[in-house]
C-alpha positions as YAML, in Angstrom:
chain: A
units: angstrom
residues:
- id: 1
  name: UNK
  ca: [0.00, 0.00, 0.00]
- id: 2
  name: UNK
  ca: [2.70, 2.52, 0.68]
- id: 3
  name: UNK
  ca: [4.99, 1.78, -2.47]
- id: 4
  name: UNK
  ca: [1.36, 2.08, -4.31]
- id: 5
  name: UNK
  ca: [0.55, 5.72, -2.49]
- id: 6
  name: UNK
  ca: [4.48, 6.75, -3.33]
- id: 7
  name: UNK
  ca: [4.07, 5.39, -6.68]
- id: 8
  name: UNK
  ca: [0.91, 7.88, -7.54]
- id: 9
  name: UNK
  ca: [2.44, 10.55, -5.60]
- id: 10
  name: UNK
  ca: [5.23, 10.63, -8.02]
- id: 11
  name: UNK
  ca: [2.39, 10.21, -11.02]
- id: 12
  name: UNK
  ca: [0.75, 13.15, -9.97]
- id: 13
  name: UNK
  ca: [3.40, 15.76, -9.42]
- id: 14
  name: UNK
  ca: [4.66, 17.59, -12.15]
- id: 15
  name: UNK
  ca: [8.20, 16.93, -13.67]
- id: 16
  name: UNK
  ca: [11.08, 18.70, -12.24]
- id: 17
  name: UNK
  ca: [11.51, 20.94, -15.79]
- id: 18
  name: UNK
  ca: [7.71, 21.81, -15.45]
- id: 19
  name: UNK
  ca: [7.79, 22.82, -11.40]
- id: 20
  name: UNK
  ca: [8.07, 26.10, -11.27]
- id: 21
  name: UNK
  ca: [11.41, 27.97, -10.29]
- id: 22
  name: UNK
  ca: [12.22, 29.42, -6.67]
- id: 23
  name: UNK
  ca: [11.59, 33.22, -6.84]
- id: 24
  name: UNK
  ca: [13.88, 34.93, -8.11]
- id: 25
  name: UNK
  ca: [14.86, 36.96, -4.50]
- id: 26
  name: UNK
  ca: [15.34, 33.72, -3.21]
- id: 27
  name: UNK
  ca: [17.86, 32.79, -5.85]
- id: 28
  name: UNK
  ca: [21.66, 32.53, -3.95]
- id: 29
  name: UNK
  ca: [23.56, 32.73, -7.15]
- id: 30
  name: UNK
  ca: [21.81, 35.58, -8.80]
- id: 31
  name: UNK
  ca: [20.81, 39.14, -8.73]
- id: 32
  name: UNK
  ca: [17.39, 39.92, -8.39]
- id: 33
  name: UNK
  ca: [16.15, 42.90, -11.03]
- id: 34
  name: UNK
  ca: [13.28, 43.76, -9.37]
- id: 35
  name: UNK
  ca: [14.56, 44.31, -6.05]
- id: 36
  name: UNK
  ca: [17.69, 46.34, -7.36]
- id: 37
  name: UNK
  ca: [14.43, 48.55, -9.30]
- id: 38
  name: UNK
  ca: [13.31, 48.68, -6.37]
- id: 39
  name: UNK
  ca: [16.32, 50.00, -4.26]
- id: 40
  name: UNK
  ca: [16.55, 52.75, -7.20]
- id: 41
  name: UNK
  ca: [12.86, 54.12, -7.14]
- id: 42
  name: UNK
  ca: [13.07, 54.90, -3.79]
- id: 43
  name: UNK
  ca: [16.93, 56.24, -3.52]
- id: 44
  name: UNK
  ca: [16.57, 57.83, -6.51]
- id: 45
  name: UNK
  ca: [13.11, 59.41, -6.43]
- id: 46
  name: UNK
  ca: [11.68, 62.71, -6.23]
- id: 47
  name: UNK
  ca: [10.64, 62.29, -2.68]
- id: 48
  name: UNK
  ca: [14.91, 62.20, -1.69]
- id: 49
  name: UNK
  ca: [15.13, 65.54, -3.64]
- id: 50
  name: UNK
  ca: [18.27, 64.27, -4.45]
- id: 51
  name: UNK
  ca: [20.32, 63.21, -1.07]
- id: 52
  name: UNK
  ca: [22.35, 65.86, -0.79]
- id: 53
  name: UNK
  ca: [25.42, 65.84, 1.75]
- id: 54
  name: UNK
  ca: [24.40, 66.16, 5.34]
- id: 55
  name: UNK
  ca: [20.61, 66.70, 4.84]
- id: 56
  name: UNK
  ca: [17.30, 65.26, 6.32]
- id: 57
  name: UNK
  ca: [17.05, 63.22, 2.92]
- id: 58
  name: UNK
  ca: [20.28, 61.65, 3.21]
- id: 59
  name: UNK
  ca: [19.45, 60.36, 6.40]
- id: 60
  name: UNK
  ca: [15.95, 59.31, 4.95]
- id: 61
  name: UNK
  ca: [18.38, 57.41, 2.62]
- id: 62
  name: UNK
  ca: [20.19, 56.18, 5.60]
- id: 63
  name: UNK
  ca: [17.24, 54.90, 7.23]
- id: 64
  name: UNK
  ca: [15.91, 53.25, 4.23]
- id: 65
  name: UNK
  ca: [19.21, 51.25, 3.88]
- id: 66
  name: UNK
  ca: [19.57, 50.47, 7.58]
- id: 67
  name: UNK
  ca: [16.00, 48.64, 7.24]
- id: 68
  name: UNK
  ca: [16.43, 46.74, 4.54]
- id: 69
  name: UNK
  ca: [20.18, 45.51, 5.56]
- id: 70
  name: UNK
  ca: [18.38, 44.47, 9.22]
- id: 71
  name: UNK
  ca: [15.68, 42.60, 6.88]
- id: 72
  name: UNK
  ca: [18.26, 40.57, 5.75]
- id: 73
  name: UNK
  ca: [19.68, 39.42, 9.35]
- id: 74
  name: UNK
  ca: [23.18, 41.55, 8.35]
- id: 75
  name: UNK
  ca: [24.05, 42.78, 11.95]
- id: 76
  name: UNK
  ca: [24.49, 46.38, 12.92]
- id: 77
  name: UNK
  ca: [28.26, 47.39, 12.89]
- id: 78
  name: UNK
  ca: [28.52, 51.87, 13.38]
- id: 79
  name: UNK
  ca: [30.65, 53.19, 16.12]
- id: 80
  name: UNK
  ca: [27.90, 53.80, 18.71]
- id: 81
  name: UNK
  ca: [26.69, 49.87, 18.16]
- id: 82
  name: UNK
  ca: [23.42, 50.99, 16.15]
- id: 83
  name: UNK
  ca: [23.53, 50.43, 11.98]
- id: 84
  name: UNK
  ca: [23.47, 54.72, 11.57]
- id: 85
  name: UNK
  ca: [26.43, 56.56, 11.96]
- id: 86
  name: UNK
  ca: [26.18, 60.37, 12.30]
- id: 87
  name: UNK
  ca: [29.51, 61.54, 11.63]
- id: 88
  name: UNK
  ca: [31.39, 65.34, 11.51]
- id: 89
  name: UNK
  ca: [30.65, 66.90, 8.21]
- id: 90
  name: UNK
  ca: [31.43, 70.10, 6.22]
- id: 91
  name: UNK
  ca: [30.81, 73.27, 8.83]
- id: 92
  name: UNK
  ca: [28.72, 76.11, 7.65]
- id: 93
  name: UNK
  ca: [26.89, 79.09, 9.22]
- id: 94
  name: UNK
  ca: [24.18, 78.17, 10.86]
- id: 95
  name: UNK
  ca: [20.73, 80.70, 11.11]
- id: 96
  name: UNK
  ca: [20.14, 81.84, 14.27]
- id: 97
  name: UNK
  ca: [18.49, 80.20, 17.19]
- id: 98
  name: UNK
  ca: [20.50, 76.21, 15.96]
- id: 99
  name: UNK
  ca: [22.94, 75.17, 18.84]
- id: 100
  name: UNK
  ca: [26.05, 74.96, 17.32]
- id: 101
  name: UNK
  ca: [29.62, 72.97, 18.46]
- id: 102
  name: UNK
  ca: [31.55, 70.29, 17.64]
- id: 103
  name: UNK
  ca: [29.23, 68.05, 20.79]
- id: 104
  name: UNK
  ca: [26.29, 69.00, 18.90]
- id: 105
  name: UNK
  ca: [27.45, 66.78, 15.80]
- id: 106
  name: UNK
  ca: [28.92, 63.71, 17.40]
- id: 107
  name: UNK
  ca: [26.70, 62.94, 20.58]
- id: 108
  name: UNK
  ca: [25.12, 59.64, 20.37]
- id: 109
  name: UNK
  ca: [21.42, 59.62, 19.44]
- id: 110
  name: UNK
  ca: [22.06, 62.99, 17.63]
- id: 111
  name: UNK
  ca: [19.63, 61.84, 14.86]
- id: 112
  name: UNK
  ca: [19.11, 64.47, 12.21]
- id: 113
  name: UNK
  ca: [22.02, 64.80, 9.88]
- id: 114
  name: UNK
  ca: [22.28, 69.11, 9.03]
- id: 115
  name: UNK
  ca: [24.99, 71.16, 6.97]
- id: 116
  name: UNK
  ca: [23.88, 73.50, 9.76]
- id: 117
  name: UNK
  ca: [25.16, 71.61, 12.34]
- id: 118
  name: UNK
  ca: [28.26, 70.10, 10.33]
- id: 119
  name: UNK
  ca: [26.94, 66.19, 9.96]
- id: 120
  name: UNK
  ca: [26.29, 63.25, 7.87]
- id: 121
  name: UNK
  ca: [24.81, 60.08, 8.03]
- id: 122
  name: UNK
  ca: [26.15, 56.53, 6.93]
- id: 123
  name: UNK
  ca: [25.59, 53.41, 7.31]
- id: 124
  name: UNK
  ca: [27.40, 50.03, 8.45]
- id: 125
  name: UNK
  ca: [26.38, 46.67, 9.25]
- id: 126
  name: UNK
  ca: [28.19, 43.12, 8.96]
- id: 127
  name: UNK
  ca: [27.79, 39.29, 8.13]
- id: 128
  name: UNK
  ca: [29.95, 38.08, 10.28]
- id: 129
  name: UNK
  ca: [31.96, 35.05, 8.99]
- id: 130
  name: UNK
  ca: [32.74, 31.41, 10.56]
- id: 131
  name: UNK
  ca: [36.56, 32.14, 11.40]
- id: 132
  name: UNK
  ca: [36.67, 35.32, 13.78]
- id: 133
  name: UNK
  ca: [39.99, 35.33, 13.51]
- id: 134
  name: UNK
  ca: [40.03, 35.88, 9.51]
- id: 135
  name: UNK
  ca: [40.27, 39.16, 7.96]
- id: 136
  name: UNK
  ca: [37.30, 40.77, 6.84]
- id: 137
  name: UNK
  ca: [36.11, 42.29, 3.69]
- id: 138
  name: UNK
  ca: [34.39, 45.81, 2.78]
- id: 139
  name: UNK
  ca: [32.07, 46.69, 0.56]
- id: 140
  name: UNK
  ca: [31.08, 50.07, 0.32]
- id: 141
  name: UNK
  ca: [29.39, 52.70, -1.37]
- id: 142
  name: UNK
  ca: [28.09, 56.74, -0.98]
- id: 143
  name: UNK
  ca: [24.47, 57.28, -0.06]
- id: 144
  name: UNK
  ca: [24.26, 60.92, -0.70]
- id: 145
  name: UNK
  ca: [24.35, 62.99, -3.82]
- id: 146
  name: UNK
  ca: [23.78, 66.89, -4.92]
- id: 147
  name: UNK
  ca: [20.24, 67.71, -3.98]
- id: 148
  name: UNK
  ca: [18.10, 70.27, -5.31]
- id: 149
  name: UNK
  ca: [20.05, 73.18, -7.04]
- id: 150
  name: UNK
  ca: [17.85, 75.64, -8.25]
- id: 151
  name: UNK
  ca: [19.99, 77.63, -10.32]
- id: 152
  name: UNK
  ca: [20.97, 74.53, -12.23]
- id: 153
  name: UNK
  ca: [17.75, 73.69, -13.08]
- id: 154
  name: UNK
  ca: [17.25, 71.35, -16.76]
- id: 155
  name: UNK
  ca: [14.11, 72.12, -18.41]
- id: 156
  name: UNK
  ca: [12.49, 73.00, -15.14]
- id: 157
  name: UNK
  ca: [13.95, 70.39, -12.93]
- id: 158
  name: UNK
  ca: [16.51, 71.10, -10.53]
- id: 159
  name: UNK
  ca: [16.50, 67.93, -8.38]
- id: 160
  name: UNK
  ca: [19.36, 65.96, -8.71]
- id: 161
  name: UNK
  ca: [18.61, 62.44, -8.06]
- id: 162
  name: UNK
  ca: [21.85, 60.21, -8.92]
- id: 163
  name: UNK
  ca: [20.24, 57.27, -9.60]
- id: 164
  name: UNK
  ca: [23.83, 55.99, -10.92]
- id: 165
  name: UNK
  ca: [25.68, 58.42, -8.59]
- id: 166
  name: UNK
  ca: [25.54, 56.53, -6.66]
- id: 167
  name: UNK
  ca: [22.24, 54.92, -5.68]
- id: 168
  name: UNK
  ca: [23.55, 52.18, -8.39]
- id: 169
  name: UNK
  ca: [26.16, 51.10, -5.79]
- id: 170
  name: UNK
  ca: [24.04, 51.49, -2.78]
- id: 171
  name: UNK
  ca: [21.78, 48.70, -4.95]
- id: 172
  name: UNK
  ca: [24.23, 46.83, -5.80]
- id: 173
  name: UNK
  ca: [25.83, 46.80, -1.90]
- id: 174
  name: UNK
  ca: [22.40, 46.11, -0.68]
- id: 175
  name: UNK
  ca: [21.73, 43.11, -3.43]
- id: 176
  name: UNK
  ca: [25.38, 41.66, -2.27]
- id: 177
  name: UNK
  ca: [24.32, 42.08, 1.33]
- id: 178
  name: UNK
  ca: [20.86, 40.27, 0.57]
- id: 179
  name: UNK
  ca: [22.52, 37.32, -1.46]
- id: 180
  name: UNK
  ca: [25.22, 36.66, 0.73]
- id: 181
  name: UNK
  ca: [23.10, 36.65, 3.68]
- id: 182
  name: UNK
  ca: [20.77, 34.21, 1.75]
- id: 183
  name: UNK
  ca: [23.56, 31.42, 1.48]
- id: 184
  name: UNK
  ca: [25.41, 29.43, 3.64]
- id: 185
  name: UNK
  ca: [27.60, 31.91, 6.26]
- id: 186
  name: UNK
  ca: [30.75, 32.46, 4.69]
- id: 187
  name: UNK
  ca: [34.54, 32.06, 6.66]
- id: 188
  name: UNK
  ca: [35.39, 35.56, 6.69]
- id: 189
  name: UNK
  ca: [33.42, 38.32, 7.92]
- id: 190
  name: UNK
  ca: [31.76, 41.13, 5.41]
- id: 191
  name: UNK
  ca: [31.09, 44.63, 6.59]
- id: 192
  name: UNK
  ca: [28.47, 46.60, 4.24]
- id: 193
  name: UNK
  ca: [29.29, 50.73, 4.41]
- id: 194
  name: UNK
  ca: [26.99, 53.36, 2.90]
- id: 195
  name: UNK
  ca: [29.31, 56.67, 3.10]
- id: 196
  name: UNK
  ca: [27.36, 60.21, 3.39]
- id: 197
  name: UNK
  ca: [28.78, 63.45, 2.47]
- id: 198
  name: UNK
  ca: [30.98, 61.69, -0.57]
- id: 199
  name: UNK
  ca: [30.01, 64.60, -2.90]
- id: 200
  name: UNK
  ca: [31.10, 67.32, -0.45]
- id: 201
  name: UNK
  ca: [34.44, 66.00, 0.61]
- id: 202
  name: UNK
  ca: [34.09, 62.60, 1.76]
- id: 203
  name: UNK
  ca: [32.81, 62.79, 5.62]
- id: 204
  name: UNK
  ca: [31.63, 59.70, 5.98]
- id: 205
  name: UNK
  ca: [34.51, 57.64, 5.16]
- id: 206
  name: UNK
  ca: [36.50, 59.66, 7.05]
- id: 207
  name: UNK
  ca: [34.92, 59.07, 10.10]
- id: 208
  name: UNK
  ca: [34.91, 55.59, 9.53]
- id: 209
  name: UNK
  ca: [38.60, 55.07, 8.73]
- id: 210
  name: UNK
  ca: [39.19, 57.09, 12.05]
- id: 211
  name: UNK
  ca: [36.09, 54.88, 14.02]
- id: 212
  name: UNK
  ca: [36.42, 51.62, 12.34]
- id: 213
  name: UNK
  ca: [34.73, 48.91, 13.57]
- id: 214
  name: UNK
  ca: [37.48, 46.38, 13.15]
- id: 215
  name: UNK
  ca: [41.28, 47.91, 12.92]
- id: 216
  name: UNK
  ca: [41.95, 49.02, 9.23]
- id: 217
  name: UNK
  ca: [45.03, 46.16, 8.78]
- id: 218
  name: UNK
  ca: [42.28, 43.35, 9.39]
- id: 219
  name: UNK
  ca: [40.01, 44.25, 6.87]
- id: 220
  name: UNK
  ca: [41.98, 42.55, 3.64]
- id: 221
  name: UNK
  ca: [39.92, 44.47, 0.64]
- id: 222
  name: UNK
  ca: [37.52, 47.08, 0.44]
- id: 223
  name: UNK
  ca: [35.74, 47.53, -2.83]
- id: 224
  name: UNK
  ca: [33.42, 50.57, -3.31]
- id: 225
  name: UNK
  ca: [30.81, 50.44, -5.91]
- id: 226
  name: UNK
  ca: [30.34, 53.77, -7.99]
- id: 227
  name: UNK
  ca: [27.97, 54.47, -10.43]
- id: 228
  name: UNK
  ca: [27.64, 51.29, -12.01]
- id: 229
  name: UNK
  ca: [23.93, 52.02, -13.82]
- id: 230
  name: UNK
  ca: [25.34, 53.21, -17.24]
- id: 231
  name: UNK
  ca: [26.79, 51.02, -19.52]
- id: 232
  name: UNK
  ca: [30.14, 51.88, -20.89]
- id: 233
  name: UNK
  ca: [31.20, 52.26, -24.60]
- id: 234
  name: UNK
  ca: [34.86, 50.81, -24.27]
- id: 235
  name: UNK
  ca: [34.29, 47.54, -22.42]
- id: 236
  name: UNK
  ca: [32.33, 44.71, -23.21]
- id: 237
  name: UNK
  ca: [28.33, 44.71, -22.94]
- id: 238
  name: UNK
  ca: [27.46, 44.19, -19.19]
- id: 239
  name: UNK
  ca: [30.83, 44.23, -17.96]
- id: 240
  name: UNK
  ca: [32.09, 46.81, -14.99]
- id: 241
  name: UNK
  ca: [35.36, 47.96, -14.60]
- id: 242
  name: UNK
  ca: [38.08, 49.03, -11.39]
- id: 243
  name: UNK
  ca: [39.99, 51.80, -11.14]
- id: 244
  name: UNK
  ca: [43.55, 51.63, -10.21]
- id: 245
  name: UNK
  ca: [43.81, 47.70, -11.98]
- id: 246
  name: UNK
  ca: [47.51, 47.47, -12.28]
- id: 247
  name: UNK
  ca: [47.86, 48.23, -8.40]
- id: 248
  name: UNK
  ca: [46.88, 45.22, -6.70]
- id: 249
  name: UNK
  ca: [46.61, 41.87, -7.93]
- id: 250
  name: UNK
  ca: [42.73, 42.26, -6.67]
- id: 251
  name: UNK
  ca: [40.99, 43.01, -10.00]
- id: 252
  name: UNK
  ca: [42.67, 40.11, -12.14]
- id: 253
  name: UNK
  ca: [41.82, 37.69, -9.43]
- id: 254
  name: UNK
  ca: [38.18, 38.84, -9.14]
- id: 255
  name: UNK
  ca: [38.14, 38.13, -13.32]
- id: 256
  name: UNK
  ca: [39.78, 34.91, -13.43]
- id: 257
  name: UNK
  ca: [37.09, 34.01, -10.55]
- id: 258
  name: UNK
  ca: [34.07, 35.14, -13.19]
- id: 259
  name: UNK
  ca: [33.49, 38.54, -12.50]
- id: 260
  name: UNK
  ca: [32.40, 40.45, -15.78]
- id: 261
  name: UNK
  ca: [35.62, 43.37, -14.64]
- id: 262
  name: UNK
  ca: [38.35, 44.61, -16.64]
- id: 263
  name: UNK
  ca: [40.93, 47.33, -16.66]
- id: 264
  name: UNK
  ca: [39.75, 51.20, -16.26]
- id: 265
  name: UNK
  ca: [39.57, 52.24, -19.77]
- id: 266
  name: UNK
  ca: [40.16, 56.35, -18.48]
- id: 267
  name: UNK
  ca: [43.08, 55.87, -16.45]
- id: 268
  name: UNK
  ca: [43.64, 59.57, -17.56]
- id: 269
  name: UNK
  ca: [40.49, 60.63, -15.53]
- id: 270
  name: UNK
  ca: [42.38, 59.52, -12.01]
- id: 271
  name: UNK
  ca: [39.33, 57.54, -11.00]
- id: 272
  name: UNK
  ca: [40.99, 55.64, -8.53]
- id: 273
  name: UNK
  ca: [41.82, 58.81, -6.64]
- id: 274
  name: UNK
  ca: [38.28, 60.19, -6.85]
- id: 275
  name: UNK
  ca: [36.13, 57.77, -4.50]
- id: 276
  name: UNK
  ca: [35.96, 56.78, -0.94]
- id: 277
  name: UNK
  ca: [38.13, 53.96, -2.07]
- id: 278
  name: UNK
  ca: [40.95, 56.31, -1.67]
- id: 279
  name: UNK
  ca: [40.42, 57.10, 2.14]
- id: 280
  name: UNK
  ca: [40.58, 53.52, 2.73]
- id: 281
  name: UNK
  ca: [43.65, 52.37, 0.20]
- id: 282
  name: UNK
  ca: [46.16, 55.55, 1.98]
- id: 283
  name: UNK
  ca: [45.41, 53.83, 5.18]
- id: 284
  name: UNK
  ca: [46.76, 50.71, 3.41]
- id: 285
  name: UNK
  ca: [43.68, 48.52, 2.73]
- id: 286
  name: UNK
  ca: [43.70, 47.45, -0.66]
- id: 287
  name: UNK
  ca: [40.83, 49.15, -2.22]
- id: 288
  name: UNK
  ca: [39.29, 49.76, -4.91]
- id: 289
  name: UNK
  ca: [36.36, 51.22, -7.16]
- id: 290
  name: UNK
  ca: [34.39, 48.97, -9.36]
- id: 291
  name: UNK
  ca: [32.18, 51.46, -12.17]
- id: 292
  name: UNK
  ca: [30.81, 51.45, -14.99]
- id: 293
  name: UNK
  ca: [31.04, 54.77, -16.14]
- id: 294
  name: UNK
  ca: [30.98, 55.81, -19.72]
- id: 295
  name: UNK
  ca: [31.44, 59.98, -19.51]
- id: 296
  name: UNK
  ca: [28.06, 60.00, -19.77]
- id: 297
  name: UNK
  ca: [26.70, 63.33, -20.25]
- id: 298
  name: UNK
  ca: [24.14, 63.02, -17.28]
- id: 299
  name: UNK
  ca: [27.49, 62.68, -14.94]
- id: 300
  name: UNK
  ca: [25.88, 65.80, -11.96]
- id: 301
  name: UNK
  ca: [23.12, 66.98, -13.80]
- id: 302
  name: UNK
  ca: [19.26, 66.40, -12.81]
- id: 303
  name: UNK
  ca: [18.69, 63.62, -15.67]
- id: 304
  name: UNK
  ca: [20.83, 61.33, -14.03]
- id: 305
  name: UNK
  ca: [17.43, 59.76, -13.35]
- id: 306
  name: UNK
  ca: [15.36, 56.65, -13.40]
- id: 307
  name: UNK
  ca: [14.65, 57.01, -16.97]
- id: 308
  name: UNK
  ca: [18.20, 56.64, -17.60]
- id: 309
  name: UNK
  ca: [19.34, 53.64, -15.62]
- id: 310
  name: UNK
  ca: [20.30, 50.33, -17.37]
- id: 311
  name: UNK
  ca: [18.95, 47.82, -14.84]
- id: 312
  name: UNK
  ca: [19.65, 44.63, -17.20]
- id: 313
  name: UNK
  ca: [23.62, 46.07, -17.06]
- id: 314
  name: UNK
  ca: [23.17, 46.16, -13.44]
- id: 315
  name: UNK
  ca: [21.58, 42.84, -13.24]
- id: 316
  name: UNK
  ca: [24.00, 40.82, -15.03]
- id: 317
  name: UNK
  ca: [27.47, 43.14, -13.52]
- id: 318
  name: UNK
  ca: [25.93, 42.28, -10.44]
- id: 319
  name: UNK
  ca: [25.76, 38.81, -10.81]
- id: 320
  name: UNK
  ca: [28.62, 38.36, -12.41]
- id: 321
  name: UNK
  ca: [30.27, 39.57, -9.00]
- id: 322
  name: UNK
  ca: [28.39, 37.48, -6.58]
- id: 323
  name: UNK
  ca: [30.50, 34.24, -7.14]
- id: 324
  name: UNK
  ca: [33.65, 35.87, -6.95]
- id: 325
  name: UNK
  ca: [33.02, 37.62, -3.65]
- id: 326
  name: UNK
  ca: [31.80, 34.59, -2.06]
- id: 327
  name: UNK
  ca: [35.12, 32.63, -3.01]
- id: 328
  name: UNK
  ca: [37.00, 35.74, -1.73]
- id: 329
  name: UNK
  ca: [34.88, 35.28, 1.74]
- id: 330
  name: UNK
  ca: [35.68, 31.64, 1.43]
- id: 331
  name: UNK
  ca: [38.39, 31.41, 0.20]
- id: 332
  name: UNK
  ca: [42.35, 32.17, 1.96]
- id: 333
  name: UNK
  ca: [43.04, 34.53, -1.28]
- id: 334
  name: UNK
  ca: [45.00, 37.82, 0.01]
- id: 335
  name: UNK
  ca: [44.73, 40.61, -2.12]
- id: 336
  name: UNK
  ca: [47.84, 42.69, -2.38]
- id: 337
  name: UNK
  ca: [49.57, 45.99, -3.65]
- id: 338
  name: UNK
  ca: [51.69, 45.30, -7.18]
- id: 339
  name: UNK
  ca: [55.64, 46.08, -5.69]
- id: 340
  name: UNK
  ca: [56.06, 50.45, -5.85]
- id: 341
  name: UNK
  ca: [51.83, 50.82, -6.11]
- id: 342
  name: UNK
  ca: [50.56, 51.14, -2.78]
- id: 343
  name: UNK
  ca: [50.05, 54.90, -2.23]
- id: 344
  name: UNK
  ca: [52.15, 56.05, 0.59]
- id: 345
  name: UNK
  ca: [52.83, 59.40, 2.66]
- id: 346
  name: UNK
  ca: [52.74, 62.28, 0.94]
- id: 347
  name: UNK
  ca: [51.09, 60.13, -2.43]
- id: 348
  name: UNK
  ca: [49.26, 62.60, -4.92]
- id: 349
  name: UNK
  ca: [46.41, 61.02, -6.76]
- id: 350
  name: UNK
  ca: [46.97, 60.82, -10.62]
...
């Protein structure tokens, strides 16, 4: 009777090719496209007038990435034990009647980001590995942008949302974060870093390099994500690119491992000097930018926008990286400077 119950069991299910697939956000080994759509309409909507540096809408930003990361079961990791990290930012005059000093900008529980007051907002959290005795990676990427500049304006529109810069590598961050939290918990621990205040000077890293959560020698790589949304003319279709490649032996390792990354083709443009990367790499972490950039003409204008954004380039760059990282988490791989190319005291970016 039993083999006779198994035996129409098995009749009456479908066969595996017909049974339908697992969702696609539940997918390990790939991207989801609607959830990175979804990470860009709301970081790069109307509604965030545009994040700008050390504003209420960066830390709506903040807030927004803080959730979802805490959806995920990624752990919180800022200096004050909580996933938001209100950090010094750029000082200017404040109108009358706002307390002012530098308490004012660093007390714990301060909660509203202000250029008033001199802040920014970021965000941290971590996946912590098997082996806490292994180095860690970063990933990281800048939540805020320019904001709403009136005299600026494009045909009547003066918000600038930066959909690519850089709510593309705040999606792609958070998609990494959500994947590798879906699988199996890796060896070495992963932090996740959303930078504020990038645009006006770089704030948020700052702070973080001087409050890390770990010390800066145990994390082994950090690669920031910057404006990956726009496909790129001189690489391959759906393939992302890092800035300073012949430094490290990081970016040929990531390739050979299946990541859709090649060489910087603008090495004249001193990219690798021009992201939080750089805070990070003159500390002597080996880090890197990973882009996509294409000198497109939208670069800090207000149509860097939703209607611009190549999702399916984001999709598949984004997938292409997911393997990679989890050997590197995995994996005893330790990325290092190329002899003479680790910047040192004194180093001026070129």
């Amino acid at each position: 009777m039993k083999l006779l119950l198994a035996l129409l069991t098995a009749a009456l299910l479908p066969p595996p090719a017909a049974r339908p697939a697992p969702p696609p956000q539940l997918n390990p080994n790939a991207a989801c496209r609607r959830c990175i759509q979804a990470y860009e309409n709301f970081l790069a909507s109307d509604a965030l007038k545009g994040r700008g540096s050390g504003t209420r809408d960066e830390l709506l930003a903040a807030t927004y990435v803080a959730s979802e990361l805490e959806s995920y079961g990624i752990a919180p990791a800022a200096a004050d034990g909580g996933f938001i990290e209100i950090a010094p930012g750029r000082r200017v005059s404040p109108p009358p009647g706002i307390v002012q000093g530098p308490a004012a900008a660093i007390l714990p529980g301060f909660a509203l980001p202000s250029p008033n007051l001199g802040t920014t907002a970021s965000v941290v959290g971590v996946l912590r590995g098997r082996d806490p005795q292994a180095r860690a990676l970063l990933l990281t990427a800048h939540l805020d942008h320019l904001g709403v500049i009136p005299d600026r304006a494009l045909d009547g529109d003066d918000i600038f949302n930066g959909a690519d810069d850089d709510a593309s590598g705040c999606s792609a961050v958070l998609e990494l974060a959500r994947v590798l939290a879906l699988g199996p918990r890796p060896r070495r621990t992963v932090y996740f870093a959303f930078f504020g205040s990038e645009e006006d000077g770089g704030y948020g890293a700052r702070y973080f390099t001087q409050h890390p959560p770990v010390p800066l020698h145990d994390f082994f790589a950090n690669l920031e994500f910057e404006m990956i949304g726009w496909p790129d003319a001189k690489v391959p279709p759906h393939t992302l690119w890092l800035t300073g490649w012949s430094r490290s032996n990081l970016g040929p390792h990531l390739a050979a491992e299946g990541a859709k990354l090649v060489a910087d083709p603008h090495p004249a443009q001193g990219f690798f000097c021009r992201s939080d990367n750089i805070q990070l790499a003159e500390d002597g972490v080996v880090a890197q930018t990973i882009s996509s950039f294409g000198m497109q003409p939208m670069y800090h204008r207000p149509n860097d926008d939703l209607a611009h954004l190549d999702v399916g380039l984001m999709t598949a760059s984004i997938t292409s990286m997911i393997r990679p990282i989890r050997n590197l988490l995995n994996g005893r791989f330790a990325p290092a400077w190329n002899a003479g190319m680790a910047p040192q005291p004194g180093f001026r970016c070129r």
